[in-house]
C-alpha positions in Angstrom: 58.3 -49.7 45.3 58.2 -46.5 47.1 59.0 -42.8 45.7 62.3 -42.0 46.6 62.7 -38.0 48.4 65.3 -35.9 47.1 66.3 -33.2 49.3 63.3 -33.0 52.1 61.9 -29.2 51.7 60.4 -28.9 54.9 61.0 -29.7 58.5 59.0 -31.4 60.9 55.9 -30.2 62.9 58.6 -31.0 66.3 60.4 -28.4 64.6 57.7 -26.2 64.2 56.7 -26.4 67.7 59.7 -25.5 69.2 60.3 -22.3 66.5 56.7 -21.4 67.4 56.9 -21.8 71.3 60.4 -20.1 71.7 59.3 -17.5 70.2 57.2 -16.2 73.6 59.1 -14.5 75.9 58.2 -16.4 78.8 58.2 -20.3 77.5 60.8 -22.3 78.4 60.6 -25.3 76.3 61.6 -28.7 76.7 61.9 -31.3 74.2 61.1 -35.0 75.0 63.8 -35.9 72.5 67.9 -37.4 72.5 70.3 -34.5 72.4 71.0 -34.6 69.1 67.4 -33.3 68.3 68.0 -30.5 70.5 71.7 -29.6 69.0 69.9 -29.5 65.2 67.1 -27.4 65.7 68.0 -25.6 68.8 71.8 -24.6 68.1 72.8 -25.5 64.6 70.0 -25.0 62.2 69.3 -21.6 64.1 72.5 -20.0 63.5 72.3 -20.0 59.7 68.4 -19.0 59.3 68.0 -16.6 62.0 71.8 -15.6 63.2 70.6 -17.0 66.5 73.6 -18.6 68.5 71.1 -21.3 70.2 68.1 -20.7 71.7 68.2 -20.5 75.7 64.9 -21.1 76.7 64.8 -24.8 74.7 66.5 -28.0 76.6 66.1 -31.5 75.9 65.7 -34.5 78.2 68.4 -36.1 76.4 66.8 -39.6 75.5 69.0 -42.5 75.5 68.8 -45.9 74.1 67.8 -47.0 77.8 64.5 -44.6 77.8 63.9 -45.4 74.6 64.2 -49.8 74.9 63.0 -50.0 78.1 62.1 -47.5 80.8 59.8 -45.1 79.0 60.8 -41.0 79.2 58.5 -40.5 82.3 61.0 -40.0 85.0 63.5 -38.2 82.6 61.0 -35.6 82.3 60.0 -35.5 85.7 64.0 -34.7 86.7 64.0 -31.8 83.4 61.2 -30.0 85.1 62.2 -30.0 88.4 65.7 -28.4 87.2 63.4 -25.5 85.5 60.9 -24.7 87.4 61.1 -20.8 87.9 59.0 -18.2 89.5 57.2 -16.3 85.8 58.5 -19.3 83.3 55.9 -21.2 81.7 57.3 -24.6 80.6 55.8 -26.4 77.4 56.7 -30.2 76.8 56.5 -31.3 73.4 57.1 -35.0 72.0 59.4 -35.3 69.2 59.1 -38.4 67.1 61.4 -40.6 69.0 59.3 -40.4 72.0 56.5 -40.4 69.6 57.7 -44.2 68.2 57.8 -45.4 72.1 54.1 -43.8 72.9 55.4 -41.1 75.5 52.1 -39.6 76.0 52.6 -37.5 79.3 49.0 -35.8 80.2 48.5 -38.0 82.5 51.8 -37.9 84.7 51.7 -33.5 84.7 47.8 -33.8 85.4 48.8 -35.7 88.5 52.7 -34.4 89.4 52.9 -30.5 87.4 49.6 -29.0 86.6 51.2 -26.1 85.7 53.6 -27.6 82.8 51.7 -28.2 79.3 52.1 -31.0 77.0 52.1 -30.8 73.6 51.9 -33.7 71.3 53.9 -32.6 68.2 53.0 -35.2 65.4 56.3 -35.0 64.2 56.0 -38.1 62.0 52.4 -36.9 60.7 52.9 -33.1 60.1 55.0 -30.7 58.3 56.0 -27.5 59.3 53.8 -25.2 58.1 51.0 -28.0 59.5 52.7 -27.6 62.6 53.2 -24.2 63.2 49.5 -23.8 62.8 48.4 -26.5 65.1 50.5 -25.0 67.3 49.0 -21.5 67.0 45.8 -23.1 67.6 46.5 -25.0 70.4 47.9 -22.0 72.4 45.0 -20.1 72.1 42.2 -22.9 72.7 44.9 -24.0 75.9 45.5 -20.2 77.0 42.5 -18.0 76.0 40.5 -16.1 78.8 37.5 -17.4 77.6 36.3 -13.6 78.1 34.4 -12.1 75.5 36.3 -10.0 72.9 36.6 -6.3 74.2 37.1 -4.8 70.7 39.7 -1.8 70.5 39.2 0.2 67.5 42.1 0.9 65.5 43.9 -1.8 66.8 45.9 -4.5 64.5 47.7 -7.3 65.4 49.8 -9.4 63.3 49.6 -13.5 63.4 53.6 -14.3 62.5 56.5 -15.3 62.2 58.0 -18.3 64.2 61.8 -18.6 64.1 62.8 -20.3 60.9 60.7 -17.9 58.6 62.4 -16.7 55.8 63.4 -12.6 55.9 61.0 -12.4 58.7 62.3 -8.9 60.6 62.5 -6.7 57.0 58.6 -8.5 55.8 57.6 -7.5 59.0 58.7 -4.4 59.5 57.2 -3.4 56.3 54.1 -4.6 57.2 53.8 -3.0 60.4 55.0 0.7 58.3 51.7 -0.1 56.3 49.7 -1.1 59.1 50.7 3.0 60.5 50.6 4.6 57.7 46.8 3.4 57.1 46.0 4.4 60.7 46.0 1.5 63.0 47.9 0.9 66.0 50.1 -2.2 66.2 48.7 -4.3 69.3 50.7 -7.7 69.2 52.9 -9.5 66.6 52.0 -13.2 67.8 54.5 -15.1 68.9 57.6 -13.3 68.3 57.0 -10.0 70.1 55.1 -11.6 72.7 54.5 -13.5 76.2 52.5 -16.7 76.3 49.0 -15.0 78.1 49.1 -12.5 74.9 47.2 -14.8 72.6 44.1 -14.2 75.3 44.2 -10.2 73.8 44.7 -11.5 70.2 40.6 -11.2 69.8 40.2 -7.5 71.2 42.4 -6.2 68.1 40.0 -4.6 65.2 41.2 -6.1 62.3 44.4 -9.5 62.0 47.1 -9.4 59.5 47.8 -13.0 58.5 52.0 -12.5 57.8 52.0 -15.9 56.1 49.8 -17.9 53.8 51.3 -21.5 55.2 50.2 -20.8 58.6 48.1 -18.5 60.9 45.1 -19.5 59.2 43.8 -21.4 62.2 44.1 -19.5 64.8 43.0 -16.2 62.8 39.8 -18.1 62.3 39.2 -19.0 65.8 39.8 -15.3 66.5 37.0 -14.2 65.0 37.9 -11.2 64.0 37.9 -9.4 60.4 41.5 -10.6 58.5 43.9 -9.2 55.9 46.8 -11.2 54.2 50.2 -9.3 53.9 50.6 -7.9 50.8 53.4 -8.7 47.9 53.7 -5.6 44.9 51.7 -2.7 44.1 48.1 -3.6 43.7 47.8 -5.7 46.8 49.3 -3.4 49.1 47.3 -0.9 47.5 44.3 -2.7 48.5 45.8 -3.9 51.9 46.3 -0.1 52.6 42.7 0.7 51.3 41.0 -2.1 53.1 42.6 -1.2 56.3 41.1 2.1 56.4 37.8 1.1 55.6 38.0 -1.8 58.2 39.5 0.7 60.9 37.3 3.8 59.7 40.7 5.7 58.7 39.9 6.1 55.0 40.9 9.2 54.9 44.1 8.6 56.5 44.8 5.4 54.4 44.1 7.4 51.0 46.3 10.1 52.2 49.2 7.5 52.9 48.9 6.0 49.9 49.3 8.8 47.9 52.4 9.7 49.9 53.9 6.2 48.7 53.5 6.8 45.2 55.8 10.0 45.7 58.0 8.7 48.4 58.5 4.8 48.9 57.3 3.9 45.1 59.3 6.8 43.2 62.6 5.0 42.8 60.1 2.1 40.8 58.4 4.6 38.5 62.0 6.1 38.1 63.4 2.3 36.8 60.4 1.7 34.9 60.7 5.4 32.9 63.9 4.9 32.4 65.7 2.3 29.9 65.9 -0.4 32.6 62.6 -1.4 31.5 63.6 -2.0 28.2 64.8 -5.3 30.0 61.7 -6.6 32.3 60.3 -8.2 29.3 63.1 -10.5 28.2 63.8 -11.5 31.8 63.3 -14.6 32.9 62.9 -16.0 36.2 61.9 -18.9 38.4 60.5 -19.4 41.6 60.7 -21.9 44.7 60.0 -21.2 47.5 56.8 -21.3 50.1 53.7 -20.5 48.9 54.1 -16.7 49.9 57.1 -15.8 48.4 56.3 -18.4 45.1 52.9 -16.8 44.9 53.9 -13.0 45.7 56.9 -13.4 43.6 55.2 -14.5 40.4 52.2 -12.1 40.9 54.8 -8.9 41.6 57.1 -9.9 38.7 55.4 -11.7 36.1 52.2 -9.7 35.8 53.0 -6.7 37.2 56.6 -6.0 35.9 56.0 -8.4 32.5 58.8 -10.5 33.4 59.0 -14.3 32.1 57.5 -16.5 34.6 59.0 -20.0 33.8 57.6 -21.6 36.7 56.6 -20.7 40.4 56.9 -23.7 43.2 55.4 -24.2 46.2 58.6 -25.9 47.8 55.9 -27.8 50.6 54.4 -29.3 47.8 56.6 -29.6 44.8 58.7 -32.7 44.1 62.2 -31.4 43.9 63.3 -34.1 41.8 61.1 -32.1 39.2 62.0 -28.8 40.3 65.5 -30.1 39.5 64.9 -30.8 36.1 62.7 -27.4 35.4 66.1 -25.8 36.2 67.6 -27.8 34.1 65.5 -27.5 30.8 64.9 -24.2 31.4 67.7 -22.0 33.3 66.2 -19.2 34.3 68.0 -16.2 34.4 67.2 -15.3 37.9 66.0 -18.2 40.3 64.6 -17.1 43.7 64.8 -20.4 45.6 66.6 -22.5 48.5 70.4 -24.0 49.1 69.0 -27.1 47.0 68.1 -24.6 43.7 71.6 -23.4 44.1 72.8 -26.9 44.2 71.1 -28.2 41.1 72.3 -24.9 39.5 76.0 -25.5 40.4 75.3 -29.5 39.1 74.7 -28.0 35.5 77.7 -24.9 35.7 74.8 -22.8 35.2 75.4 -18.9 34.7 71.9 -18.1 36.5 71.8 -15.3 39.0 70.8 -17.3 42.3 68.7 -15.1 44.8 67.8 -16.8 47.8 63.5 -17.0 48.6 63.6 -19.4 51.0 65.2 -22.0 53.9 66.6 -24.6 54.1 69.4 -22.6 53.5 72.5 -20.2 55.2 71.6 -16.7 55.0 71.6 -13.5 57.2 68.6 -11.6 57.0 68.5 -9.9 60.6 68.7 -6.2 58.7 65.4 -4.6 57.8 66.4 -3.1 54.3 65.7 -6.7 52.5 62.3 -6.9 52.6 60.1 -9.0 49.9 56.8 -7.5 50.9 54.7 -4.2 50.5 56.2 -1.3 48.4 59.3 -1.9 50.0 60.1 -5.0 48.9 58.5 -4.0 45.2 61.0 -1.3 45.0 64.1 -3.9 46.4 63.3 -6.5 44.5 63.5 -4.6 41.2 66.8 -3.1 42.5 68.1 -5.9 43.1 67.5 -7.4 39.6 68.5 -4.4 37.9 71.8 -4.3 40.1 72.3 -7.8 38.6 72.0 -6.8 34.9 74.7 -4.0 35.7 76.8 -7.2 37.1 76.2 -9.4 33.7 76.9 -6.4 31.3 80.2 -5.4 33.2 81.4 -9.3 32.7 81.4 -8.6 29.1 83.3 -5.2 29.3 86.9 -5.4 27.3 88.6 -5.1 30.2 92.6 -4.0 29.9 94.3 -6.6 31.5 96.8 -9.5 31.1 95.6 -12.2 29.2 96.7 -15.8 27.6 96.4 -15.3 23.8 93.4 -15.7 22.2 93.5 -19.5 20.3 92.0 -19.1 16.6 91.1 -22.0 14.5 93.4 -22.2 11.9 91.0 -22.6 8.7 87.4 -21.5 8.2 85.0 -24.1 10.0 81.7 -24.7 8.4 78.5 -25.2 10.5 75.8 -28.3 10.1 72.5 -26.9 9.7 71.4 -29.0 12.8 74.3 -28.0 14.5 73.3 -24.2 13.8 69.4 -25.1 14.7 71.5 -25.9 18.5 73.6 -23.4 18.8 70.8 -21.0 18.4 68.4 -22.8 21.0 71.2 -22.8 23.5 72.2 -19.3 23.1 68.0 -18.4 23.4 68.3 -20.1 26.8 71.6 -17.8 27.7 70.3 -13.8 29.7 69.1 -12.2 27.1 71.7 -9.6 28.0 74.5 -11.4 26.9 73.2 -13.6 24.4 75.5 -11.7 21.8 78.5 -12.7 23.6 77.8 -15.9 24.6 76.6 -17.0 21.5 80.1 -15.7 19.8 81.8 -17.5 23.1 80.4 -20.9 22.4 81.0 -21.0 18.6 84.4 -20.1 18.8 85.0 -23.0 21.3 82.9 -25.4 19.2 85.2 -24.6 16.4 88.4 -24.7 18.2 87.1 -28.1 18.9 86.4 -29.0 15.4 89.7 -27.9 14.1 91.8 -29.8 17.0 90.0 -33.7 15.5 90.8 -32.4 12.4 87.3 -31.8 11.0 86.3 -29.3 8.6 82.3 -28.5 10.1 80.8 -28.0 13.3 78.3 -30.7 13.9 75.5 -31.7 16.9 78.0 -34.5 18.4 80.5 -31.6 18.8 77.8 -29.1 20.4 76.9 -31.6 22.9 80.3 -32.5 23.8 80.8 -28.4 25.2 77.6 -27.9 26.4 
């Protein structure tokens, strides 16, 4: 019997394709695909990750059951390429994985008919979309490059990333590229999103490549042949990405000097939290992780061993099985889980009183703002605001407000507590924020005996715990 998915994490590699190809300035893409592939990734999906209406250089061919049963896509295309063809637009034909089932394989007809419109086979059923994305990458360079020899620029840096569809992109890169100036280099090209199709042929005259993302990039990073640094999450790897930066573009001095200015400027407000009595708290925190294996890794690494937070787990959501993930959150409810629309679902299934904080797509959010960023010393210093902002939020939910209230139900007798049923109480409270253990754990045992008292019993035991919780 086969493994039954709950709650796909990833999208396709025909996704991926178009988010990558879009992204250039002067692609037009179309998709080999019915309308209803276009109207996912093209107009709906779009508007809750990147705030994008729809994208306007993407149209389909608008497969029907006739292409599809009988005919073949061939002359559909044909007519789709004709309507686009535009003096300075570079069209890109990708398969999706309907014209996939039905072997559309179109080299042969644009060899003959448009020499100047590429095809590129997306393996939607074969790939995901990190796979994708960095086929894809690949495939523009080996299709596009000069096949000049690299005409190094010194103190050049150009940046591999992001796509559409990548989580908090503008703020992560912005950061990077502040990092990338204060260490003395020159941003060249961010490839794709800042750039035009014949850009990727410059790619290999930068000095040094900053990989934005560790799911993809990889592969055509490699084929640049050029020296590569991966963008940095907390304090000692940007530390280092600033460092290494300066030795790779001989600006050491520069580097060193910048870095020093970030431990008084951009990193002050973290020393400031961690001085203060805030960081009484980092070490009864507990969080959770899932996300891609960026933000899971940099996460974990900037909060767990550099703050001394809890780390109760860190997910790779390509790779982990979200059934599982499901029951982590569960067994453990963390009090802060960085994760996707699904983590909040599986919070909501359990009434959980974790803070959610999203990491990841699938998923609605708005990050088009630069002052969210997860990377760098920026995102250090956010992040920790952020969670300390949160505390503020839990202690005020436990302030004696003056307001109008019902009145407060007491049980009518003293109940008596099973020592079992105490042994439970105190392992569900332990599972509660550790900042408002106090009150939840006086919460719950004044429910579990108003309980007790309304079927007429005289002690609290484990059947009654597990009834509340």
């Amino acid at each position: 019997m086969g493994k039954t998915i709950r709650d796909e994490s990833t999208a396709s590699a025909y996704w991926a394709a178009v988010n990558t190809f879009c992204s250039l300035s002067d692609v037009h893409v179309i998709a080999d695909a019915p309308v209803g592939c276009y109207n996912l990734v093209g107009a709906a999906v779009i508007d809750y990750t990147d705030a994008v209406p729809y994208l306007e250089n993407f149209t389909p061919t608008s497969l029907t059951e006739k292409e599809i049963a009988s005919s073949g896509s061939s002359e559909t295309v044909a007519a789709t390429i004709e309507k686009l063809r535009a003096p300075g637009r570079q069209l890109i034909l990708v398969s999706s994985a309907e014209s996939e089932m039905i072997a559309s394989d179109h080299e042969g007809m644009l060899k003959m008919k448009y020499p100047d419109v590429s095809f590129f086979p997306s393996n939607s059923l074969g790939e995901n979309e990190w796979q994708g994305r960095d086929r894809a990458l690949t495939w523009l360079f080996t299709k596009y490059d000069d096949g000049e020899p690299a005409a190094v620029v010194p103190g050049t840096v150009s940046i591999i990333g992001p796509t559409y569809g990548c989580f908090n992109s503008p703020s992560d890169l912005a950061e990077i590229k502040r990092l990338i100036e204060g260490a003395g280099g020159t941003v060249c090209h961010v490839y794709p999103f800042e750039s035009s199709l014949h850009d990727i042929a410059r790619l290999k005259n930068s000095d040094v490549i900053v990989q934005l993302y560790r799911e993809f990039g990889g592969g055509l990073a490699e084929l640049l042949g050029r020296p590569v640094l991966q963008a940095p999450f907390g304090i000692g790897e940007t530390q280092e990405f600033i460092l290494g930066l300066g030795t790779l573009l001989k600006t050491g001095d520069n580097a060193a000097e910048f870095l020093a200015r970030e431990k008084k400027t951009t990193l002050r407000p973290l020393w400031d939290l961690w001085r203060g009595p805030q960081s009484e708290w980092f070490p009864t925190i507990r969080f959770a992780a899932a996300a891609s294996k960026t933000y899971a890794l940099g996460l974990r690494k900037f909060l767990g061993d550099e703050m001394g937070m809890q780390c109760l787990f860190s997910l790779e959501s390509a790779e982990a099985d979200n059934t599982a993930v499901r029951e982590e959150i569960r067994q453990k409810q963390p009090q802060f889980l960085f994760g996707r629309i699904v983590d909040k679902i599986y919070l909501a299934e359990i009434d959980s009183k974790s803070r959610f904080i999203p990491a990841g797509f699938p998923g609605p959010v708005v990050r088009r703002a630069l002052g969210t960023p997860f990377m760098g010393h920026s995102g250090a210093v956010y992040l920790l605001q952020e969670i300390v902002n949160a505390l503020y939020d839990m202690l005020f939910n436990f302030l004696p407000l003056n307001r109008p209230s019902a009145t407060v139900e007491e049980p009518p007798a003293k109940i008596a507590w099973s020592s079992e049923a105490n042994a439970i109480l105190n392992e569900i409270v332990r599972k509660a924020p550790f900042i408002s253990q106090i009150s939840f754990g006086r919460e719950l045992k004044k429910k579990a005996e108003l309980l007790a008292a309304k079927q007429g019993k005289d002690t609290v035991t484990p059947e009654l715990l597990r009834m509340l919780n």
